[in-house]
N, CA, C and O atoms as a printed pandas DataFrame, in Angstrom:
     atom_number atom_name residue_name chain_id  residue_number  x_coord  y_coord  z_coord
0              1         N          UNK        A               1   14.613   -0.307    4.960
1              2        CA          UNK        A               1   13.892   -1.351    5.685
2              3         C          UNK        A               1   12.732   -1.820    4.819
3              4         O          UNK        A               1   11.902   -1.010    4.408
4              5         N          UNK        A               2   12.670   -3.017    4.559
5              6        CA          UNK        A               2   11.424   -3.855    3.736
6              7         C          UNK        A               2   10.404   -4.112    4.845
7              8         O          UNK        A               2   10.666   -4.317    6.031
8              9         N          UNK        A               3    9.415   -4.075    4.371
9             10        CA          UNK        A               3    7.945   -4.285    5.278
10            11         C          UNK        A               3    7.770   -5.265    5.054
11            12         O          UNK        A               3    6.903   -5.594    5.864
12            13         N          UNK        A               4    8.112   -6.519    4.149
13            14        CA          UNK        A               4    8.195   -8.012    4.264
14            15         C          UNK        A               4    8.991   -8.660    5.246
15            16         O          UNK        A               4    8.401   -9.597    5.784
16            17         N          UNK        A               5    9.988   -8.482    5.591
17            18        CA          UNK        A               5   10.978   -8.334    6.585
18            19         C          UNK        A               5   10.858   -8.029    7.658
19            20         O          UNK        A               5   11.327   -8.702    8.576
20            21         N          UNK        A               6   10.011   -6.623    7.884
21            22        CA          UNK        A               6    9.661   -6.483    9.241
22            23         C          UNK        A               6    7.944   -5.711    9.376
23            24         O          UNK        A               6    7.537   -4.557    9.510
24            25         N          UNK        A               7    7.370   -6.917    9.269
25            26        CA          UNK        A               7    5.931   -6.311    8.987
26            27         C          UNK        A               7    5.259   -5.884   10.152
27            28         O          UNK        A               7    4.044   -5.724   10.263
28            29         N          UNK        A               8    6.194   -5.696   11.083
29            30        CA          UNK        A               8    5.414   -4.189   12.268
30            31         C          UNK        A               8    5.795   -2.829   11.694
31            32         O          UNK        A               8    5.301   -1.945   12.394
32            33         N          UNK        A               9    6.467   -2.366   10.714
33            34        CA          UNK        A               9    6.149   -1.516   10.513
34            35         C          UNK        A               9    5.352   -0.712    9.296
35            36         O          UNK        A               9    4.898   -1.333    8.335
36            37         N          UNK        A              10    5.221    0.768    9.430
37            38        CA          UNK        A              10    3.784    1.494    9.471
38            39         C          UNK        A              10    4.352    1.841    7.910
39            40         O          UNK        A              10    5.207    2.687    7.647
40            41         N          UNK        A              11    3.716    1.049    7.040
41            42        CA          UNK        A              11    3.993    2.271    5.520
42            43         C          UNK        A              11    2.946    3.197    5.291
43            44         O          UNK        A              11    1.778    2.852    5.109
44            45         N          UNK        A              12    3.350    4.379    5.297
45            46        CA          UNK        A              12    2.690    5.186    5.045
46            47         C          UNK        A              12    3.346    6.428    3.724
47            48         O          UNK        A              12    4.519    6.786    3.831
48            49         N          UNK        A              13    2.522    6.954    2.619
49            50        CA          UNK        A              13    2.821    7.241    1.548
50            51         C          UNK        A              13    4.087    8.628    1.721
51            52         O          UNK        A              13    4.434    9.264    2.716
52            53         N          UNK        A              14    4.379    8.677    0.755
53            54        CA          UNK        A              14    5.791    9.218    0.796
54            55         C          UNK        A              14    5.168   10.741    0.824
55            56         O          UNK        A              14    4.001   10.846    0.445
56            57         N          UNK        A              15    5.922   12.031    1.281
57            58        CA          UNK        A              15    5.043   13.326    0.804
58            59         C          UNK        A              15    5.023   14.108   -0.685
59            60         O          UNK        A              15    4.296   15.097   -0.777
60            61         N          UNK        A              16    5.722   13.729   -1.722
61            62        CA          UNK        A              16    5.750   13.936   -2.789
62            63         C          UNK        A              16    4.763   13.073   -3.649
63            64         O          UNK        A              16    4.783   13.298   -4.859
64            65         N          UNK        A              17    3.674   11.862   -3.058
65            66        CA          UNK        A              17    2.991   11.111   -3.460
66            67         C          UNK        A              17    1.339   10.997   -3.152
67            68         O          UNK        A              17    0.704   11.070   -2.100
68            69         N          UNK        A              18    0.966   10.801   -4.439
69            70        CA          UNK        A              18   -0.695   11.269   -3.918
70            71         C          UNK        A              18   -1.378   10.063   -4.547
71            72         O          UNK        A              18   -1.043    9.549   -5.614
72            73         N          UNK        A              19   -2.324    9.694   -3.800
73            74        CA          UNK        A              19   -3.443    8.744   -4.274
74            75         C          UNK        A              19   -4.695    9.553   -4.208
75            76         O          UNK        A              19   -5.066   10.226   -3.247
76            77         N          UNK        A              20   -5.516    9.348   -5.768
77            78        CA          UNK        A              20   -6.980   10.277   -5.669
78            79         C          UNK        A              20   -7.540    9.668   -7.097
79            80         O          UNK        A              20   -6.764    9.269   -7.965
80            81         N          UNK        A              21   -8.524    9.650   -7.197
81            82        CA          UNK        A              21   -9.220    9.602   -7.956
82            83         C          UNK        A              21   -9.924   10.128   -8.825
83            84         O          UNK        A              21  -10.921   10.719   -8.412
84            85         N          UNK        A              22   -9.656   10.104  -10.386
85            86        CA          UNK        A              22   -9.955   10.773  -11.136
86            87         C          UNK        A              22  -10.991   10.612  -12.024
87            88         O          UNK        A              22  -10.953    9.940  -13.055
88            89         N          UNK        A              23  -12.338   11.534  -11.402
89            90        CA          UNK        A              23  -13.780   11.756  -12.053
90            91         C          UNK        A              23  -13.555   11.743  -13.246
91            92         O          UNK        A              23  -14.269   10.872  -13.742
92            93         N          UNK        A              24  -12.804   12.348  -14.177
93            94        CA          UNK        A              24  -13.089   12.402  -15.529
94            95         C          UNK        A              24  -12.705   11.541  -16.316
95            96         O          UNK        A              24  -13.263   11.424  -17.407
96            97         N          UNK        A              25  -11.570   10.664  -15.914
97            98        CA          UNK        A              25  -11.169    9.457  -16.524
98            99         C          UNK        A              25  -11.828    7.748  -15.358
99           100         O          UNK        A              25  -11.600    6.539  -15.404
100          101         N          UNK        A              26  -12.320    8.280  -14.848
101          102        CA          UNK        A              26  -13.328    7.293  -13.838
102          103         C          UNK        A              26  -12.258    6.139  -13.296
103          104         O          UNK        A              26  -12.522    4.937  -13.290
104          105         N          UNK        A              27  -11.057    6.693  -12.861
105          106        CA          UNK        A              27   -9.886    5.666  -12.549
106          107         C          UNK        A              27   -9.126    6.305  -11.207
107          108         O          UNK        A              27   -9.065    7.516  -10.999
108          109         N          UNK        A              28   -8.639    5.432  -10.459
109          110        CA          UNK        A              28   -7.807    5.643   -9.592
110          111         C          UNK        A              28   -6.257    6.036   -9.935
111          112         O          UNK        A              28   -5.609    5.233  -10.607
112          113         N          UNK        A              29   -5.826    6.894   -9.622
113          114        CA          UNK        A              29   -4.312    7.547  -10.099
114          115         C          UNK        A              29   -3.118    7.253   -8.635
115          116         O          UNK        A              29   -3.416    7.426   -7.453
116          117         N          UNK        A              30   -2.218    6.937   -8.990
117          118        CA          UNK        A              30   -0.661    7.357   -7.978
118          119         C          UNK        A              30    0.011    7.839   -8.621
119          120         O          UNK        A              30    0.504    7.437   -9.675
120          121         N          UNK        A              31    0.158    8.946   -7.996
121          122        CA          UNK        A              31    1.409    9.862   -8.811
122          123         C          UNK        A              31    2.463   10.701   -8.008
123          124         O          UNK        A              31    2.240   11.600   -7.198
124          125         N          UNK        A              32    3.864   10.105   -8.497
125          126        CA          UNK        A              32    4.404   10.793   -7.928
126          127         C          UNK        A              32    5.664   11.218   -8.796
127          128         O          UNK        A              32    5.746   10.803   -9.951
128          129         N          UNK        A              33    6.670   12.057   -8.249
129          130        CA          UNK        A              33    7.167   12.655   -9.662
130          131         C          UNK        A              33    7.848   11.609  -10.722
131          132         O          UNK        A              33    8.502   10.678  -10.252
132          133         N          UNK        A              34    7.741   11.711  -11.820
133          134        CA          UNK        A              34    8.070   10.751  -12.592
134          135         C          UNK        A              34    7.501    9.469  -12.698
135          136         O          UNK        A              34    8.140    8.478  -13.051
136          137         N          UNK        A              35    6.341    9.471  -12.406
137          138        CA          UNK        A              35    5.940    8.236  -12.211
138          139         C          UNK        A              35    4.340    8.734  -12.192
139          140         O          UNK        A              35    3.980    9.857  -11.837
140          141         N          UNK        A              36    3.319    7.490  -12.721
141          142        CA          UNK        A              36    1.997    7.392  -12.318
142          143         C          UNK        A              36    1.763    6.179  -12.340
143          144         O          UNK        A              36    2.517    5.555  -13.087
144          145         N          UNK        A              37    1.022    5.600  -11.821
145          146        CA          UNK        A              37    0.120    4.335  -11.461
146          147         C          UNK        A              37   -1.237    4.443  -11.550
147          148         O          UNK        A              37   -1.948    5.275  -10.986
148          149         N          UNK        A              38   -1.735    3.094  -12.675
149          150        CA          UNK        A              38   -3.053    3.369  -12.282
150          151         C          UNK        A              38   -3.346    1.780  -11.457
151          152         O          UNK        A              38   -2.862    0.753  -11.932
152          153         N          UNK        A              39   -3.895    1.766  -10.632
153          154        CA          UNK        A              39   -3.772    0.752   -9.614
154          155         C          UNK        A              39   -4.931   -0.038  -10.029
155          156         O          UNK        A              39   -6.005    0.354  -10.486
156          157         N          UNK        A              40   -4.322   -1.774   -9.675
157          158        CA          UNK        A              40   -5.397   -2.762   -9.893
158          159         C          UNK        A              40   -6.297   -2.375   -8.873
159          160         O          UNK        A              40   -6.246   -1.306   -8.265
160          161         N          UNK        A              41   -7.554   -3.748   -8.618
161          162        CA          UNK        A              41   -7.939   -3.747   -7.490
162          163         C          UNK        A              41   -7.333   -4.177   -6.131
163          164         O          UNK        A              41   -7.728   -3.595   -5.121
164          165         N          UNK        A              42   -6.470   -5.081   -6.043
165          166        CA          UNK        A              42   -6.092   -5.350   -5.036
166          167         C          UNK        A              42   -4.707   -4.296   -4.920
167          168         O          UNK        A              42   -4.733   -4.179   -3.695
168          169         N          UNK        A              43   -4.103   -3.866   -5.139
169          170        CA          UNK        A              43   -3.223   -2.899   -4.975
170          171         C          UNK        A              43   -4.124   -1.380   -4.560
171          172         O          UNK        A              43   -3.692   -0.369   -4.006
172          173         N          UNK        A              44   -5.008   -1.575   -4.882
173          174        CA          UNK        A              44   -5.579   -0.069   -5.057
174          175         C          UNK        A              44   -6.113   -0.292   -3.322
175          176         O          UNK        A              44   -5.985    0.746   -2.671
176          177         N          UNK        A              45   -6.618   -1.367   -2.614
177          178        CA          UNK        A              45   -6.791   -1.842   -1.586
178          179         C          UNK        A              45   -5.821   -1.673   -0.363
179          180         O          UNK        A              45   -5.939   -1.115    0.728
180          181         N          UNK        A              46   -4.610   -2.520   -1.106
181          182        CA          UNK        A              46   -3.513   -2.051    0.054
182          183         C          UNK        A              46   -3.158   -1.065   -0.027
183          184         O          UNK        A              46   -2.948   -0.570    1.080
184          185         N          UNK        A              47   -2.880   -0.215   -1.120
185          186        CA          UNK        A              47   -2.450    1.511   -0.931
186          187         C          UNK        A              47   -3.654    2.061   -0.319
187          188         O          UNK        A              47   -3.266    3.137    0.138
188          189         N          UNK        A              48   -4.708    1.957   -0.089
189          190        CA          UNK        A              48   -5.501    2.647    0.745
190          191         C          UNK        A              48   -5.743    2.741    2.139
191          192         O          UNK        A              48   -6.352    3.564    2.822
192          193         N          UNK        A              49   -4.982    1.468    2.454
193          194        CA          UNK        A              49   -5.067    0.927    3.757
194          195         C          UNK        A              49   -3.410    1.593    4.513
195          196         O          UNK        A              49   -3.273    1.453    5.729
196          197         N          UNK        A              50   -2.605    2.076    3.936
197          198        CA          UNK        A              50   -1.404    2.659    4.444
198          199         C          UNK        A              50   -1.819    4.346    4.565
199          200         O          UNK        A              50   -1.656    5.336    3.852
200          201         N          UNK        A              51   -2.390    4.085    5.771
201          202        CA          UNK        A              51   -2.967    5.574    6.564
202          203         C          UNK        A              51   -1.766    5.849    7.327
203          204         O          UNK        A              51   -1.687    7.074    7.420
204          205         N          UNK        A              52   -0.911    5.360    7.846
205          206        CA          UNK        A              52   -0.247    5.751    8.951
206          207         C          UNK        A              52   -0.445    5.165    9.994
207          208         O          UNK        A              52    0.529    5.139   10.746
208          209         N          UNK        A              53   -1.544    4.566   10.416
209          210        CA          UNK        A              53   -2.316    3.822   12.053
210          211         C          UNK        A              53   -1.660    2.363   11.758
211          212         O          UNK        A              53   -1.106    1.873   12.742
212          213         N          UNK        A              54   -1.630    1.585   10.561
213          214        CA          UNK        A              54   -1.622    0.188   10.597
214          215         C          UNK        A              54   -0.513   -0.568   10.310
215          216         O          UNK        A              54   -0.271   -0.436    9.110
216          217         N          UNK        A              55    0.541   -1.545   11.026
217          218        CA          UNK        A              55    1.326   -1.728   10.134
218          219         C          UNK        A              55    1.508   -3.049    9.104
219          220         O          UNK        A              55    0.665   -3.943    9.172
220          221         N          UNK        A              56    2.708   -3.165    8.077
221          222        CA          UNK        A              56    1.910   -4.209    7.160
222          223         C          UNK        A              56    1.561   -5.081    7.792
223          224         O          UNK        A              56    0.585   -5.474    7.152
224          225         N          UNK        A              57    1.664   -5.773    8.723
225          226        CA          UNK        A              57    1.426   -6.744    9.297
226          227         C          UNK        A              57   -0.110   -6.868    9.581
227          228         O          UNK        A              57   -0.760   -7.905    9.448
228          229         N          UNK        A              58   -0.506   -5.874    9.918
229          230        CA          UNK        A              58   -1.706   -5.754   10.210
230          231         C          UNK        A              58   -2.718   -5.557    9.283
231          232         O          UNK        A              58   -3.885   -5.844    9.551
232          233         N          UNK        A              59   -2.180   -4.825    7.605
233          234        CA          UNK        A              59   -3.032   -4.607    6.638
234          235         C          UNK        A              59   -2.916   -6.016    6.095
235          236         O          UNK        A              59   -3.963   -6.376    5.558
236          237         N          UNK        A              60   -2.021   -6.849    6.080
237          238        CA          UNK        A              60   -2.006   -8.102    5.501
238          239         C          UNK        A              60   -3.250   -9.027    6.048
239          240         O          UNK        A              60   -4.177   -9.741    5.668
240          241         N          UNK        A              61   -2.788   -8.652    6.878
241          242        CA          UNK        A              61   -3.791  -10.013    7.960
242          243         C          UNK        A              61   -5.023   -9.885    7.769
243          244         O          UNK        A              61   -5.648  -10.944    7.697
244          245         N          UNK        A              62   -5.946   -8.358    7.594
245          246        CA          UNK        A              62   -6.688   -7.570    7.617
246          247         C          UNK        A              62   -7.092   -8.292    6.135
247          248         O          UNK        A              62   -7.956   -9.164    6.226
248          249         N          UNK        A              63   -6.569   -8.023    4.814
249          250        CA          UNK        A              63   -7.201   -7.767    3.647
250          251         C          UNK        A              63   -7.088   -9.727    3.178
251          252         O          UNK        A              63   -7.722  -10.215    2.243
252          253         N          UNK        A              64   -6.278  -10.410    3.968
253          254        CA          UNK        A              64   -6.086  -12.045    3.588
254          255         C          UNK        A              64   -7.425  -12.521    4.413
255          256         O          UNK        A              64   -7.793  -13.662    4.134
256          257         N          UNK        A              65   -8.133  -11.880    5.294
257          258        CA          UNK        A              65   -9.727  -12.076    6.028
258          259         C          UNK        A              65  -10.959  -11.598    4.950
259          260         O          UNK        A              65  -12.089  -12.087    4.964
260          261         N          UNK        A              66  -10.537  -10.631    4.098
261          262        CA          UNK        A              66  -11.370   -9.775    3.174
262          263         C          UNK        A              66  -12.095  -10.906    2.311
263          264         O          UNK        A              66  -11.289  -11.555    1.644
264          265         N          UNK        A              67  -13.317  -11.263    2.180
265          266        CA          UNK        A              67  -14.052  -12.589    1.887
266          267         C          UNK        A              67  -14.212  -12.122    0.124
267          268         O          UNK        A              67  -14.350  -13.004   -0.723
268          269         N          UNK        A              68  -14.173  -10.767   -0.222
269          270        CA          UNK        A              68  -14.430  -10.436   -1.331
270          271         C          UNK        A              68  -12.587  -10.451   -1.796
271          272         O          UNK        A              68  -12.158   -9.997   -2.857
272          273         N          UNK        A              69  -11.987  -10.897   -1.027
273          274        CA          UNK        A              69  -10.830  -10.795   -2.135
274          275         C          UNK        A              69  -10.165  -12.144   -1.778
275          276         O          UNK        A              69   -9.155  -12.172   -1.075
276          277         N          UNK        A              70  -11.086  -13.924   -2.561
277          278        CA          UNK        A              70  -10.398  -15.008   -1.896
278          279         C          UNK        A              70   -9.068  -15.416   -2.047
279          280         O          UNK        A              70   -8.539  -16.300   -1.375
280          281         N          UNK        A              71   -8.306  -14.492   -3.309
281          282        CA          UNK        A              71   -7.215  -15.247   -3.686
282          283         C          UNK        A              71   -5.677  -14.819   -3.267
283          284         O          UNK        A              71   -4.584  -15.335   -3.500
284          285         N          UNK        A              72   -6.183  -13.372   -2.378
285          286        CA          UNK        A              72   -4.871  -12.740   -1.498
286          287         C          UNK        A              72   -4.708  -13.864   -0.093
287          288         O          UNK        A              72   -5.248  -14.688    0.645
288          289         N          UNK        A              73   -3.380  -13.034   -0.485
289          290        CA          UNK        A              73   -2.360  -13.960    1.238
290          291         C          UNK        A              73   -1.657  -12.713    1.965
291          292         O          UNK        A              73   -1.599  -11.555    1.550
292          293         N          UNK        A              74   -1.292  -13.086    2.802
293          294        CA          UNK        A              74   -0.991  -12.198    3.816
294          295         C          UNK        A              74    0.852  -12.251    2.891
295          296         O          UNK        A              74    1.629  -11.420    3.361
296          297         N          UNK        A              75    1.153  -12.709    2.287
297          298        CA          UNK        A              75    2.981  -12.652    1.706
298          299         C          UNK        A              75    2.414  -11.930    0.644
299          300         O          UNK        A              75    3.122  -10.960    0.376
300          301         N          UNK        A              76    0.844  -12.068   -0.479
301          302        CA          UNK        A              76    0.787  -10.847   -1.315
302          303         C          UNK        A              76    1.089   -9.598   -0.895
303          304         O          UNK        A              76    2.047   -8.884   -1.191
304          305         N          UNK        A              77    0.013   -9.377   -0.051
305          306        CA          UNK        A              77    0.235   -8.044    0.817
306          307         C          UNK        A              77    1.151   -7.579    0.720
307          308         O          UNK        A              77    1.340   -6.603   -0.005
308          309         N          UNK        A              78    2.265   -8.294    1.624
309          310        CA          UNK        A              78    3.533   -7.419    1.858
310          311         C          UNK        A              78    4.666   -7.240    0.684
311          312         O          UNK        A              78    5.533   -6.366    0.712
312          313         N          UNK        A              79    4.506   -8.235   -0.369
313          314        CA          UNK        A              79    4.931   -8.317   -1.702
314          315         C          UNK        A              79    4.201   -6.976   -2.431
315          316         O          UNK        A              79    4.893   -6.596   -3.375
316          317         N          UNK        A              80    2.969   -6.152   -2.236
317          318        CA          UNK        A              80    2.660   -5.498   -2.649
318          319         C          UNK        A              80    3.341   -4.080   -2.200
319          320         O          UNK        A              80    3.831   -3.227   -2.939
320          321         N          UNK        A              81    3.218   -4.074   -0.621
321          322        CA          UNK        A              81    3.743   -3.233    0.169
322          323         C          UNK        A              81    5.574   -3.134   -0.059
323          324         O          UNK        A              81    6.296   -2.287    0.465
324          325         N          UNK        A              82    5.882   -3.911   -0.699
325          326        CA          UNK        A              82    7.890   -4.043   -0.414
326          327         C          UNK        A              82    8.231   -3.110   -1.964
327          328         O          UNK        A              82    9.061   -2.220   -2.150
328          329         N          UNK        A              83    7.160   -3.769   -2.994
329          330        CA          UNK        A              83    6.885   -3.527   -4.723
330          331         C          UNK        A              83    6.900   -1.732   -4.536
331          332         O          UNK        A              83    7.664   -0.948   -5.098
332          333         N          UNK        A              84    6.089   -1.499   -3.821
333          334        CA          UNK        A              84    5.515   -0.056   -3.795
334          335         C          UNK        A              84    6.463    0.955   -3.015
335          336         O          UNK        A              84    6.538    2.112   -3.428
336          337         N          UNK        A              85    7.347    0.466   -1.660
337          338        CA          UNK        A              85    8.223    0.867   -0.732
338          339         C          UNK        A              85    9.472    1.096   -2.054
339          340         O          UNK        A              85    9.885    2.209   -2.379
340          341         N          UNK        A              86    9.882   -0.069   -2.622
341          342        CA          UNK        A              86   11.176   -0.216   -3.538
342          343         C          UNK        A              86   10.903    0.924   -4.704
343          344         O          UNK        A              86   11.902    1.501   -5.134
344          345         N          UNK        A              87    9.627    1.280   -5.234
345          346        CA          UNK        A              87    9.511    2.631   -6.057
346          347         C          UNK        A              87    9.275    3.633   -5.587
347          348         O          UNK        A              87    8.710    4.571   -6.149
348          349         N          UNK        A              88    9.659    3.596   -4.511
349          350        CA          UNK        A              88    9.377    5.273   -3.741
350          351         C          UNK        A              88    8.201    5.818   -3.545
351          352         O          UNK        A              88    7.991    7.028   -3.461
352          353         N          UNK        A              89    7.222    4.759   -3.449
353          354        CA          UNK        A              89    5.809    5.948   -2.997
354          355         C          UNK        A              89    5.817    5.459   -2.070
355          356         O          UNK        A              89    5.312    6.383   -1.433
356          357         N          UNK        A              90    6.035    4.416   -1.071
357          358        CA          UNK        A              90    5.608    4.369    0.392
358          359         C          UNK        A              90    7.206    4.440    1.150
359          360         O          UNK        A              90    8.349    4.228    0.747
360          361         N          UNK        A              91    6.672    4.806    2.293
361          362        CA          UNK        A              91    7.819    4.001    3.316
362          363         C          UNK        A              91    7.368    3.882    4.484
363          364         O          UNK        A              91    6.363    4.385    4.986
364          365         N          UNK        A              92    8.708    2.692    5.234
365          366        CA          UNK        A              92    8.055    1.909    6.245
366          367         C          UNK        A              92    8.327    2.959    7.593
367          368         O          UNK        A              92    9.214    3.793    7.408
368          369         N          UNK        A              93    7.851    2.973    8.509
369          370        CA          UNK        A              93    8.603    3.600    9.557
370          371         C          UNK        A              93    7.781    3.148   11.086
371          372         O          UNK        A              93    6.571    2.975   11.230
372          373         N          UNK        A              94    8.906    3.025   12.172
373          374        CA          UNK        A              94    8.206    2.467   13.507
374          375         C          UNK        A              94    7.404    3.289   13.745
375          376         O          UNK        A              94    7.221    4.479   13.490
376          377         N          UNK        A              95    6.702    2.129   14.536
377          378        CA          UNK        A              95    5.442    3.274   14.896
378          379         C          UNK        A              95    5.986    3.660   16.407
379          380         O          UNK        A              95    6.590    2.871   17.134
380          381         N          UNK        A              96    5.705    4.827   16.690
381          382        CA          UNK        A              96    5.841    5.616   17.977
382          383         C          UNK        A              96    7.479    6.771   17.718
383          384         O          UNK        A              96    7.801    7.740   18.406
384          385         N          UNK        A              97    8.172    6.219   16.572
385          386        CA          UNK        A              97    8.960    7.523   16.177
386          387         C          UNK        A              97    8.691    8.494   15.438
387          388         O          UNK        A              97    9.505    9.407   15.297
């Protein structure tokens, strides 16, 4: 299921996948096996915002209001969210199952 497609639902990060931040190289990391990311700013935004509570629909709408970020849209968003779902660190899932 793509979260562009159906942006009620909840991406939330995969359990083999970690977002944290690394003091000694003063950068934000995603890592998951075979893979690391070091995340722009606006990516580093929407992966932070996939807690589990929100779904894309709602982080879109949410970060396309964000006055410090004028040049996102609510189709970035979920273009970010579908980008990130399709490499295996997030996935989408209804909320209330």
């Amino acid at each position: 299921m793509m979260i562009a497609a159906m942006p009620e639902l909840v991406p939330i990060f995969n359990a083999d996948c970690r977002l944290y931040f690394d003091g000694r190289h003063n950068r934000w990391v995603l890592k998951a096996p075979q893979q690391i990311i070091f995340p722009d700013q606006l990516t580093l935004i929407v992966l932070q915002a996939c807690d589990g509570s929100c779904s894309g629909k709602q982080i879109a709408h949410s970060l396309a209001l964000f006055s410090a970020l004028d040049s996102v849209t609510e189709e970035g968003v979920l273009d970010v969210l579908d980008e990130f779902e399709r490499r295996g660190f997030i996935s989408a899932q209804r909320v209330g199952l």
